[in-house]
N, C-alpha and C positions, 0 to 999 in steps of 0.2 A: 537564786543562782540558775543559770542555763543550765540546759540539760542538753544541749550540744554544741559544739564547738567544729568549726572549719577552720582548718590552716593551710594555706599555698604557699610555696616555698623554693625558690632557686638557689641552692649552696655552691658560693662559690668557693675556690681550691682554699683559698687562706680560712674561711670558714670551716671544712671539712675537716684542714689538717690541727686547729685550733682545738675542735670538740674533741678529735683523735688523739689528741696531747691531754687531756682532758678528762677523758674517759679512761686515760692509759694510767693515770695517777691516783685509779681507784680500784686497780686490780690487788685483789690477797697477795698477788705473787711478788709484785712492786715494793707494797709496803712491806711483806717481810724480810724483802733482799735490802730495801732500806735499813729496816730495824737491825738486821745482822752487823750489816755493812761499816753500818756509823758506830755499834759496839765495839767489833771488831779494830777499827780505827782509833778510840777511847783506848781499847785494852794494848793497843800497840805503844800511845804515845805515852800514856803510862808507865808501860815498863821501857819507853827509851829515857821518861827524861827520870827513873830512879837510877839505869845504867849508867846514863853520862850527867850527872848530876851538874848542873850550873852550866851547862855546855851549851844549852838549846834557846832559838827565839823565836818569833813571832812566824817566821820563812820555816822554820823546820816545823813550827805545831801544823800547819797549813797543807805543806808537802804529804803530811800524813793525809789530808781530805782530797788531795788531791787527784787519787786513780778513782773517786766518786763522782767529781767533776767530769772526767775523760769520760768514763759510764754512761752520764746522764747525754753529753754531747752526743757521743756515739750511739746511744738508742733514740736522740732525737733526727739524727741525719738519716736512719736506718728507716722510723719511722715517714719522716720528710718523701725517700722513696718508693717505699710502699703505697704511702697515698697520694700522690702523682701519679704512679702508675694505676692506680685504681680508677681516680678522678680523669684520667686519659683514657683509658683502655672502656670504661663503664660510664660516658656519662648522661648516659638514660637514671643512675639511680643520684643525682643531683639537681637534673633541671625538671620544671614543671612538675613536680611532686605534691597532693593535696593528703590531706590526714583530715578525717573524719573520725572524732572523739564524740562516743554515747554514751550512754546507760549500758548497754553491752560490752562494747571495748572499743577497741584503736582498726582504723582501716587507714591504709594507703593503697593512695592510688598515682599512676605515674609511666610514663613511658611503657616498660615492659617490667616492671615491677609491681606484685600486688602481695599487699601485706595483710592480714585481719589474726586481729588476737584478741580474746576477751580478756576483760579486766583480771580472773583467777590466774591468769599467764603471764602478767605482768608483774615483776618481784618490785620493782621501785620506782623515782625520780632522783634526778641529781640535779641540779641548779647551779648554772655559773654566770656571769655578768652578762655574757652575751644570747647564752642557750640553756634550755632545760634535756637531757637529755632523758631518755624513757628506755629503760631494760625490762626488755622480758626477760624469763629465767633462761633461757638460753644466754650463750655467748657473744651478744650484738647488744647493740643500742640505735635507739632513734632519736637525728637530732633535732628539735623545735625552735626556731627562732626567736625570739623575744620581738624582734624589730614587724616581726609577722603580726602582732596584735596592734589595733587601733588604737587602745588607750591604757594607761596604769591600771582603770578599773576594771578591764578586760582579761590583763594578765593576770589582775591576781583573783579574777572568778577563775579562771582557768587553773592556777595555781589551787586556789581551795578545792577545785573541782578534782585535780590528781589525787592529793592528799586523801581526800575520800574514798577515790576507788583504789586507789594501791595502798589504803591503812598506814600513809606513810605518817 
């Protein structure tokens, strides 16, 4: 297996806002406003269709999921915002970005951005079709591209290589 790894990388806005949507569906707070959310919803239609017994159909069980709908809409447009305005306002930390992965840790380097962390700072990986994303224990992430590796056997030295240094 290498023992180091190079990645350059230009994210564009649909890229960014994608991993952003992404990353956002793994936060504690997410899933337990879910968990609540969808109970809550359960214990509602429950006790409507004992109240109105034989009264309810397919439109009213629905209506109950549906301010989770509105929810999810409204924190996606709110997000959509957010990172526009990021991806606008900042985009020195998008274009021309390299990441240098050792036996030490993670460096970035990039316009006016410089990143270095060793690997004990790093809490995990997350993996999605298109990006592997990389959390240190702070509150951010970094995104990697997949389309960034030359070949399948590249990505998944790379892949074995994470799993190593983050005990994932």
């Amino acid at each position: 297996m290498k023992e180091t790894f190079s990645v350059d990388q230009n994210l564009t806005f649909k890229e960014w806002y994608s991993a952003t949507l992404f990353f956002s569906l793994f936060t504690k707070f997410v899933h337990y406003f879910f968990i609540f959310f969808t109970l809550m919803s359960i214990l509602r239609l429950y006790l409507d269709i004992h109240e109105f017994s034989g009264s309810w159909n397919l439109l009213h069980v629905l209506s109950f999921f549906l301010p989770m709908a509105i929810f999810i809409f409204v924190v996606a447009v709110i997000l959509f915002i957010i990172c526009l305005s990021i991806y606008k306002l900042m985009p020195h930390l998008f274009q021309n970005i390299s990441y240098e992965f050792s036996n030490w840790g993670i460096e970035r380097n990039g316009g006016k951005t410089e990143f270095s962390k060793p690997w004990n700072e790093i809490s995990k990986f997350k993996e999605s079709r298109l990006f592997i994303l990389i959390f240190p224990k702070t509150l951010d992430f970094h995104i990697i591209q997949k389309t960034q590796f030359e070949s399948i056997n590249e990505l998944n030295n790379f892949r074995n290589f994470l799993k190593e240094k983050t005990n994932s």
